[in-house]
N, C-alpha and C positions, 0 to 999 in steps of 0.2 A: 504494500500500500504506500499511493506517496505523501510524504510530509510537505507541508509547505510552511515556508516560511511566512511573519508578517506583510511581506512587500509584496509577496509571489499569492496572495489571495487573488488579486483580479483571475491572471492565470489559473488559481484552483478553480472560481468559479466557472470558466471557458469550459476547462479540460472536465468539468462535472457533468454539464449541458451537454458536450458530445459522447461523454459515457453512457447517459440517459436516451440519447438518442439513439443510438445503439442497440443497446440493451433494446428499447420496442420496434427495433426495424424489423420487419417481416418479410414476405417473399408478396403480401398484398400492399402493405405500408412502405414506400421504400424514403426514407433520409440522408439517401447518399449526399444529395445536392446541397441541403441544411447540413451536416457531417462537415463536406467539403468545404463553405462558406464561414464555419466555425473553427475548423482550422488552420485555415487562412489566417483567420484574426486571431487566433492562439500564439500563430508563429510570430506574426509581426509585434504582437502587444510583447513577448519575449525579448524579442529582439530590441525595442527599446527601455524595456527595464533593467536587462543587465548591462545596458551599454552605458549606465550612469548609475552604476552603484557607488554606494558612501564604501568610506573603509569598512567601516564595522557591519555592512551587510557582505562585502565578503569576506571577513571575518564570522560571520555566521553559515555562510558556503562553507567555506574550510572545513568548520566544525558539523558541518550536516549530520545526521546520524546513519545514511545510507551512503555515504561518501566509502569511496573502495578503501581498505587499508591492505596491509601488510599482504597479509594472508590471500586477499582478493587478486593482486596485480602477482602474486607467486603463482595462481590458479591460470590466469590466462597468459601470463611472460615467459613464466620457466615453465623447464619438463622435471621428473624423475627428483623433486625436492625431499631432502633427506635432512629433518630438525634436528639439531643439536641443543640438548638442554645442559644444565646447571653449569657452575663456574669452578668447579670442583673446592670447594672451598666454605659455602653455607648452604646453598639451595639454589634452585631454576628460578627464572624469574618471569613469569608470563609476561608479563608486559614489552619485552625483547623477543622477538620472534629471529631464531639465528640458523642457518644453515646450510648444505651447499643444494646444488641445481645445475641445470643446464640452460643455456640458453642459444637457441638455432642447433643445439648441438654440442653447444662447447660445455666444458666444465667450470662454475663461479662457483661466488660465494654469496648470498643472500640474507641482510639485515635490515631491520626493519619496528619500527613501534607499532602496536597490535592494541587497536582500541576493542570496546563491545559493545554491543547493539543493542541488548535488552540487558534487563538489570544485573541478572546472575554472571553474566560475561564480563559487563563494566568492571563489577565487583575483582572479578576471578582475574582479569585485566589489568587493574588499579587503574582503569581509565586512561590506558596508556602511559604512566608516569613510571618509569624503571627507579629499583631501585640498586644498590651499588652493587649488589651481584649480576643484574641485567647486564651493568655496562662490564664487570670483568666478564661476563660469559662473551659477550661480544667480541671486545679485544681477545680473548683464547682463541673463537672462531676467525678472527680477523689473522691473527700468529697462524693456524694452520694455513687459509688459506695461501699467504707468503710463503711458506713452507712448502707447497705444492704449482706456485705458480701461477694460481688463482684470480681471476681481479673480482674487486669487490664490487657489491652494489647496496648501496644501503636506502632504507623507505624511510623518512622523516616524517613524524607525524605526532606529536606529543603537547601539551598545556607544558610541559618542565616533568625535570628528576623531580621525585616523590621526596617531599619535605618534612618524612615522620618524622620523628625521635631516632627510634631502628636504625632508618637509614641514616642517620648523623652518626649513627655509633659504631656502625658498619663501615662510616670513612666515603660517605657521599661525594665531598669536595674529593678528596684524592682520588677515588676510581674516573672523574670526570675527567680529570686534568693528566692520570697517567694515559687516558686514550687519549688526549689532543695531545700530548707529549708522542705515544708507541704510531697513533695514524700517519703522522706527519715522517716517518722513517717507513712508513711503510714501501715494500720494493715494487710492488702490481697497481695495478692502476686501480684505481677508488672512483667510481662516479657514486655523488649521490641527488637526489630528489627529494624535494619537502612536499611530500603529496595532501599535508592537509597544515597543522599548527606547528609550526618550528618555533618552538618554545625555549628559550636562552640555554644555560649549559646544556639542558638533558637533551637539547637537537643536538649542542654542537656536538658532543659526544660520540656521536658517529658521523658527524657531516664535515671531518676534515677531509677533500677529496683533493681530486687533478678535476675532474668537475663538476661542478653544484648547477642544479636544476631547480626549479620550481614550477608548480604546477599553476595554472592562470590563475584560480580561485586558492590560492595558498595564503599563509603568511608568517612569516619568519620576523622577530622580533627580539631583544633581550629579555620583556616579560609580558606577558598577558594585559590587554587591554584593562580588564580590572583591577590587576595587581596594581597596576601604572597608577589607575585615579585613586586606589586606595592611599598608596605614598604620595602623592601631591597634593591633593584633596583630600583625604579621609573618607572617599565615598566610593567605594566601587560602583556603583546604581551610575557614575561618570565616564562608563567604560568606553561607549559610544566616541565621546568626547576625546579622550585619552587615543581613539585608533587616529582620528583623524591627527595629530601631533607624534605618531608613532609611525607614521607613514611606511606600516608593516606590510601590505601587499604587494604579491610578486612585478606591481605592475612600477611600483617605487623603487622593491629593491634594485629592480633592473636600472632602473635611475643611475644609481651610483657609478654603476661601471667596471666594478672590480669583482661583487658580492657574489653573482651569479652570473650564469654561460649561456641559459636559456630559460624563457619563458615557455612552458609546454600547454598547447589551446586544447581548451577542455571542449565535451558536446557541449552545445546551446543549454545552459540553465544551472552546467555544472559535471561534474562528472560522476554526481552519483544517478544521473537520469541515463546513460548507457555503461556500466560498468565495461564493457568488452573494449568498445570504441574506445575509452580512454583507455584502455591496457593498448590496447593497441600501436594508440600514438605515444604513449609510455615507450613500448619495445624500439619501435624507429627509432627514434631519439638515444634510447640508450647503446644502441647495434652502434650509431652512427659513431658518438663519444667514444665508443669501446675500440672501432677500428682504428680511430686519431690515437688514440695511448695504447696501441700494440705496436705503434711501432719505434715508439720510447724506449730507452733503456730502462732500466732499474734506477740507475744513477739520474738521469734524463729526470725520470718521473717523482725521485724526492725533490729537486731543484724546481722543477715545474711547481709542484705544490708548495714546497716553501716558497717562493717567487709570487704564488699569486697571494697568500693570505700575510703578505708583506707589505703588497701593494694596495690590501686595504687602507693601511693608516697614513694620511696626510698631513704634514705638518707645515702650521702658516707662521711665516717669519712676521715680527710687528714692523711698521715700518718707523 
């Protein structure tokens, strides 16, 4: 069933009328011509609502609750995936989803944040927020694949690392910071994609690559739109307010010029309204990157990386 969000009611009520209409067509009544007439005006009234969304309405794309994750783009991208759980050290951490696969064939490696859809999943989930065993099972899965030759791919998609008690005593900050320390040496190529919330450390934690992607309706930030107005304001209910000043959409970051490589276009409304299509243009995209960093060294592919998350920082002389 689909959800719709607050803006996309007109749309709900279109796409209901030509449900209805459907539903009593008969082989005496026929509504082909109302049907056709109504989808017309479905596509077009589409087409200009998301051509002018605010931040924080695609910041609620992002977070859709039918929006593909992990697990989904591993279903239709790779073949023959084989999960890798725990960190050998405390426990597995669902919220990481880690493992190898193939892709056209070849042999990778597969990492990913793993949100849930109904309650018992969020739950079992933690709502996508890893906590410091996720991120060392990652990096272990990250070491083998190196070890083997492997290049990675990793799925961004998380609000942040999980901010319990637990995980602080478990060494949250340190497992974050030895993976942006071990990726950045890593010798295979790294592409990664923020396919829904790139949420400050707990994305970066896997998203040191040779290249970063984002998906049209994503968005990538240091902290959540409410986080943000709750420290400036006191009021998270300002979250709204806070995207627009957070200029966290893929269509900003791409702005900067250094952050990301590509902006990847989602179906018409978002990409939880064709899961396939977007896996789809997922695979192109990632085929494409993967053949540019096969033909890098080892050596080649740490300097590339180090090189580009260097040239993020700008420094202005006074005059």
């Amino acid at each position: 069933m689909n959800q719709y969000l607050d803006f996309e009611k007109p749309i709900a009520e279109l796409e209901t009328k030509i449900g209805e209409l459907r539903e009593y067509s008969t082989e005496s009544v026929d509504f082909t011509s109302e049907i056709s007439k109504l989808e017309k005006k479905a596509e077009k009234l589409k087409n200009e609502i998301y051509a002018k969304l605010s931040r924080w309405q695609r910041t609620q794309l992002a977070r859709h609750a039918n929006r593909p994750y992990t697990l989904d783009y591993i279903e239709h991208v790779f073949t023959d995936f084989f999960e890798v759980h725990g960190d050998r050290n405390f426990r597995d951490d669902p919220a990481l989803v880690c493992g190898f696969a193939r892709i056209n064939g070849k042999p990778c490696c597969v990492i990913g944040h793993q949100k849930g859809r109904n309650t018992k999943e969020k739950v079992h989930r933690n709502f996508g927020m890893p906590n410091p065993e996720g991120y060392r099972k990652a990096l272990r899965v990250m070491q083998m694949a190196e070890q083997f030759g492997l290049p990675i791919f990793t799925f961004v998609d998380t609000p942040g690392a999980f901010p319990g008690i637990g995980a602080e005593e478990r060494g949250q900050a340190e497992a974050i910071a030895r993976n942006l320390r071990e990726m950045a040496t890593l010798k295979v190529p790294v592409i990664v994609t923020v396919t829904g919330e790139g949420g400050s450390g707990g994305a970066l934690a896997i998203a040191v690559g040779n290249r970063v992607m984002m998906m049209e309706y994503s968005v990538y930030a240091v902290i959540s739109p409410e986080g943000c107005a709750a420290i400036l304001w006191s009021d998270g209910a300002k979250g709204p307010q806070a995207a627009e000043a957070l200029k966290l959409t893929a269509q900003d970051v791409d702005k900067l010029g250094t952050v990301i490589d590509d902006v990847i276009p989602e179906p018409l409304g978002g990409a939880h309204h064709d899961h396939e299509q977007a896996a789809e243009t997922v695979k192109s995209y990632l085929l494409k990157h993967l053949e540019e960093l096969e033909q890098l060294s080892a050596e080649e592919l740490i300097e590339q990386r180090y090189q580009r998350f260097r040239a993020m920082t700008e420094v202005e002389e006074p005059n």
